[in-house]
C-alpha positions, 0 to 999 in steps of 0.5 A: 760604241759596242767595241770599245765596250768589248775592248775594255770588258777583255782587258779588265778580264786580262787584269784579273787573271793576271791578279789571281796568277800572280798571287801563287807565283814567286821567284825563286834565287838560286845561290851557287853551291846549292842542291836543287832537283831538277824536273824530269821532262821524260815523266811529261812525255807519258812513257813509262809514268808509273815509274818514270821519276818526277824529279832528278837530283840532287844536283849543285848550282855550278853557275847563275844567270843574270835573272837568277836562273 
């Protein structure tokens, strides 16, 4: 019926902002003793933005998670 036709219309919707999201994502490993720059959440805030640094850094990866993170 009409609401089956709903249902499959979203996840076919669903399928495809999930191919087109999933084609600039990448997981990125981080290896012990690399430099990374870390993101600076004072700049989301708003405070100050014109001279609040975007990034942070550098600073050495001291330790990895199980995801790599």
């Amino acid at each position: 019926g009409l609401r089956e036709y709903g249902y499959q219309n979203r996840m076919a919707a669903n399928e495809k902002i999930k191919r087109y999201y999933d084609q600039s994502f990448r997981v990125i490993r981080f290896s012990k003793g690399e430099l990374v720059y870390v993101f600076n959440l004072a700049f989301v805030s708003g405070f100050g933005r014109k001279l609040t640094p975007r990034w942070l850094g550098p600073f050495e990866v001291v330790w990895v998670g199980g995801t790599g993170a």
